[in-house]
N, CA, C and O of each residue as an XYZ file, in Angstrom:
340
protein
N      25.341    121.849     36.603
C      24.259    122.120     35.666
C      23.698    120.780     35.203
O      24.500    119.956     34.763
N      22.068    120.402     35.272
C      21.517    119.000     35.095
C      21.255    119.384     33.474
O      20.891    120.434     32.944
N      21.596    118.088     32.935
C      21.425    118.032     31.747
C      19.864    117.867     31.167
O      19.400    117.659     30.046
N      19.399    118.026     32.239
C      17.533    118.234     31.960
C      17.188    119.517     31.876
O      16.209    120.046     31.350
N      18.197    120.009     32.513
C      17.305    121.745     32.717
C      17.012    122.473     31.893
O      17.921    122.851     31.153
N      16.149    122.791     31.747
C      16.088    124.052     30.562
C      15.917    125.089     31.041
O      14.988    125.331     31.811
N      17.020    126.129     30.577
C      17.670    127.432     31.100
C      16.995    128.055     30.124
O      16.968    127.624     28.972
N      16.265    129.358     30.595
C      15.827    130.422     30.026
C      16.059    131.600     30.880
O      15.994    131.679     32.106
N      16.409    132.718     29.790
C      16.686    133.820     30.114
C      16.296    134.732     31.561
O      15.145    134.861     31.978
N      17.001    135.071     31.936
C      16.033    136.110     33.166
C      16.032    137.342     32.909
O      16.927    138.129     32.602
N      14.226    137.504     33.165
C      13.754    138.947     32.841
C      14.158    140.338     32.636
O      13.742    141.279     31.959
N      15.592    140.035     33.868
C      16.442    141.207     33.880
C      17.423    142.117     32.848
O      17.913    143.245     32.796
N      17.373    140.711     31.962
C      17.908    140.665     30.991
C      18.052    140.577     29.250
O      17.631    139.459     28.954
N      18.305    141.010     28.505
C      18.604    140.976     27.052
C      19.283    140.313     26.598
O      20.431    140.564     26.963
N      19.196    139.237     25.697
C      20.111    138.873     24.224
C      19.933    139.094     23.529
O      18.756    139.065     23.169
N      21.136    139.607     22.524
C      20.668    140.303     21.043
C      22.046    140.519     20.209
O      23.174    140.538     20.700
N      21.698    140.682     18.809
C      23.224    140.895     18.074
C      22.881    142.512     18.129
O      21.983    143.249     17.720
N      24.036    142.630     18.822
C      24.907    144.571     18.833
C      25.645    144.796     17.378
O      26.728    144.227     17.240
N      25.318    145.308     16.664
C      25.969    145.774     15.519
C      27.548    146.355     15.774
O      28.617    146.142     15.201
N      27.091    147.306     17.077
C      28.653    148.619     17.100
C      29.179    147.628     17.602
O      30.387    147.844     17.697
N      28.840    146.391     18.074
C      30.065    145.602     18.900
C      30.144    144.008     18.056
O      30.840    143.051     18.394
N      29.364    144.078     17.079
C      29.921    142.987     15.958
C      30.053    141.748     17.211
O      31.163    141.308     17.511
N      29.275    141.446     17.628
C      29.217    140.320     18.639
C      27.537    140.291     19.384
O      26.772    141.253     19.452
N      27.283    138.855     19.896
C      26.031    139.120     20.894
C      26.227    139.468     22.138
O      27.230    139.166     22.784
N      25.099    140.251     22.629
C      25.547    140.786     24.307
C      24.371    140.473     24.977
O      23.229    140.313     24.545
N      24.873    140.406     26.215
C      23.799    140.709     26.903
C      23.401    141.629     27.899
O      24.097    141.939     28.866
N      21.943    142.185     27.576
C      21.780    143.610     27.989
C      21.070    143.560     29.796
O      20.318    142.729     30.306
N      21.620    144.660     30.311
C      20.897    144.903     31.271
C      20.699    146.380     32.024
O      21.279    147.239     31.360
N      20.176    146.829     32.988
C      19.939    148.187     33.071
C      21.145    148.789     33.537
O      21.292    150.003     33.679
N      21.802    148.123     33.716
C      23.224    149.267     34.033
C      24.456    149.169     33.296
O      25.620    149.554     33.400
N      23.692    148.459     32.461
C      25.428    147.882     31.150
C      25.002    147.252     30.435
O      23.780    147.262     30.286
N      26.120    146.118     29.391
C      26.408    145.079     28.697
C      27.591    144.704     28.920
O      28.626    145.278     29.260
N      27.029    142.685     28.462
C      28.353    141.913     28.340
C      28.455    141.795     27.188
O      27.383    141.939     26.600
N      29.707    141.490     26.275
C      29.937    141.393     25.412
C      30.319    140.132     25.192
O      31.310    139.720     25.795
N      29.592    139.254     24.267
C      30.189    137.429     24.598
C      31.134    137.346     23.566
O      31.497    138.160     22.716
N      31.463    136.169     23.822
C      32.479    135.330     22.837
C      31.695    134.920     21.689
O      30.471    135.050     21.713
N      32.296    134.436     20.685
C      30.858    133.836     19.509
C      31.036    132.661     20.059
O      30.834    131.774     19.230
N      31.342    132.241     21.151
C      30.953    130.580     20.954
C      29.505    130.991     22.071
O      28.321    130.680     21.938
N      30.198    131.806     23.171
C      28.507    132.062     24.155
C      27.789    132.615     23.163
O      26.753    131.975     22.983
N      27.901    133.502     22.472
C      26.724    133.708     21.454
C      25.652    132.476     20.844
O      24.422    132.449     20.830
N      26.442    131.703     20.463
C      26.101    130.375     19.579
C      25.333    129.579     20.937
O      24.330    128.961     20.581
N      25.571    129.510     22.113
C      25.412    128.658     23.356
C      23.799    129.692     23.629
O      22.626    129.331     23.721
N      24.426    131.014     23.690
C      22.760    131.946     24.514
C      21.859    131.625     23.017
O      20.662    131.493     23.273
N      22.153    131.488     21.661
C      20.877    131.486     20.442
C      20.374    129.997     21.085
O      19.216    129.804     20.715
N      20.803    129.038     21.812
C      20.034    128.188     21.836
C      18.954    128.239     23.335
O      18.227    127.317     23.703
N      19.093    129.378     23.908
C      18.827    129.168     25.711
C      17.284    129.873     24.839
O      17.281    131.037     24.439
N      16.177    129.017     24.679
C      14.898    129.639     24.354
C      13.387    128.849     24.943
O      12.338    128.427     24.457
N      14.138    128.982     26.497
C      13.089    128.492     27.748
C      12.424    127.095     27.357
O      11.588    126.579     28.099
N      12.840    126.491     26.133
C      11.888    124.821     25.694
C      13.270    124.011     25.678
O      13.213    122.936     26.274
N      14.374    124.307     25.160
C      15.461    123.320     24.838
C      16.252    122.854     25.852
O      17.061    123.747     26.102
N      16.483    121.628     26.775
C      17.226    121.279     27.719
C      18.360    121.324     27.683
O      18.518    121.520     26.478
N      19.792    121.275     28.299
C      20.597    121.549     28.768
C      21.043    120.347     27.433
O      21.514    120.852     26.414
N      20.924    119.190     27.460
C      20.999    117.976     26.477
C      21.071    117.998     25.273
O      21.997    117.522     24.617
N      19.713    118.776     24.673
C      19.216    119.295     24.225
C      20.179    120.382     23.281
O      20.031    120.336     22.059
N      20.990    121.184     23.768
C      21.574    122.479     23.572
C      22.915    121.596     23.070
O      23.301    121.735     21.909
N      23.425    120.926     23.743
C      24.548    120.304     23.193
C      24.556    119.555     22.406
O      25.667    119.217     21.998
N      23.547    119.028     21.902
C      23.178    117.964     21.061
C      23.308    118.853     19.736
O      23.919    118.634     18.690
N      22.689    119.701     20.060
C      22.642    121.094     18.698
C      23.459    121.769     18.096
O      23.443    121.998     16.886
N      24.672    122.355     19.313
C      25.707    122.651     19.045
C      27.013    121.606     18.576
O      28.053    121.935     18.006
N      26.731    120.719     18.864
C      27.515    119.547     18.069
C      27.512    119.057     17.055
O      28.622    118.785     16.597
N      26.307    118.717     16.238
C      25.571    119.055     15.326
C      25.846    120.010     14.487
O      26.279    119.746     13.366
N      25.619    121.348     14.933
C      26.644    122.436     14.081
C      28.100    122.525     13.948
O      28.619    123.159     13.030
N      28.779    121.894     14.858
C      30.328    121.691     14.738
C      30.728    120.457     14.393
O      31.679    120.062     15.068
N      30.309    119.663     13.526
C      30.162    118.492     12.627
C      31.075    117.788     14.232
O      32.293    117.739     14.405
N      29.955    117.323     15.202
C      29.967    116.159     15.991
C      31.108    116.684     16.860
O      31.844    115.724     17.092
N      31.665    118.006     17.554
C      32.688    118.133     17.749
C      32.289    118.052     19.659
O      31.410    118.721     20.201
N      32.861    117.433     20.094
C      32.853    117.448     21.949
C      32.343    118.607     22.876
O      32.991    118.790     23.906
N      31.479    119.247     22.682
C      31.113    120.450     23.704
C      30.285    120.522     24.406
O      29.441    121.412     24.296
N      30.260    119.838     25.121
C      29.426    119.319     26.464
C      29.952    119.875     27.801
O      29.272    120.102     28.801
N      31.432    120.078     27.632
C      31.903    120.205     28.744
C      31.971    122.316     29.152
O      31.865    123.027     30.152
N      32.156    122.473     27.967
C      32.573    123.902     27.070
C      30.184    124.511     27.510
O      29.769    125.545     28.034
N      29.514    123.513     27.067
C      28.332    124.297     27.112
C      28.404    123.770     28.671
O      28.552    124.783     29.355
N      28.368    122.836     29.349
C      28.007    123.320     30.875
C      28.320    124.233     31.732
O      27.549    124.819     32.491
N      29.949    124.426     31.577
C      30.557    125.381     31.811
C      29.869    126.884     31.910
O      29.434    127.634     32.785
N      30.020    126.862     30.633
C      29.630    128.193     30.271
C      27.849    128.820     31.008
O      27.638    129.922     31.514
N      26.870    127.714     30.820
C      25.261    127.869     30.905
C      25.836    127.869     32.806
O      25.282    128.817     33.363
N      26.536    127.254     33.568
C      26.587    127.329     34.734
C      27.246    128.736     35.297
O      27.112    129.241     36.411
N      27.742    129.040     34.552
C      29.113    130.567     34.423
C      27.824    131.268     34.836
O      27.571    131.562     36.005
N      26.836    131.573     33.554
C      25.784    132.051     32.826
C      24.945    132.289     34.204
O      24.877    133.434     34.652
N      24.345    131.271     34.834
C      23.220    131.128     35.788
C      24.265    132.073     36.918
O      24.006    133.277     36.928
N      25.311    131.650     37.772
C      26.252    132.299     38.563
C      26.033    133.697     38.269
O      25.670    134.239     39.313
N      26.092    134.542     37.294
C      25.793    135.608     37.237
C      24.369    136.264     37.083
O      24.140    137.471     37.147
N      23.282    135.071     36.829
C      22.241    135.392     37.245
C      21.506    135.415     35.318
O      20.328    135.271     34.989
N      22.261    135.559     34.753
C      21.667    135.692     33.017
C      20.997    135.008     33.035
O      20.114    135.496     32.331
N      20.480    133.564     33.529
C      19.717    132.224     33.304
C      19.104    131.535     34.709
O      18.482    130.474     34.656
């Protein structure tokens, strides 16, 4: 995953907070995933302008400077592999 990219959602797909499942998911026509709150926190930033750089810079930022660079590539590459991004 290039730390330039900016990952936005694919069409196929939904993010959103699920109430009955007290977590964010993501929707599609034959189901849902149910994320972790940290992918939750990782998909509120995937909004087709913010780069890959960008996203970690943010989320670090919210975790007073804490290392997740490795934790958001991971995950946004997981993410694309299944086609969400």
């Amino acid at each position: 995953m290039n730390k330039e990219k900016i990952p936005t959602l694919s069409q196929m797909f939904r993010f959103q907070w699920e109430e009955a499942q007290n977590s964010h998911v993501i929707l599609y026509p034959e189901g849902m995933v149910k994320l972790s709150g940290s992918a939750g926190e990782i998909m509120k930033q995937v909004d087709g302008k913010a780069t890959v750089s960008t996203i970690i810079q943010t989320l670090s930022d919210l975790y007073d400077g804490a290392d997740v660079g490795d934790d958001v590539i991971a995950f946004l590459s997981e993410a694309e592999s299944n086609g969400w991004i």
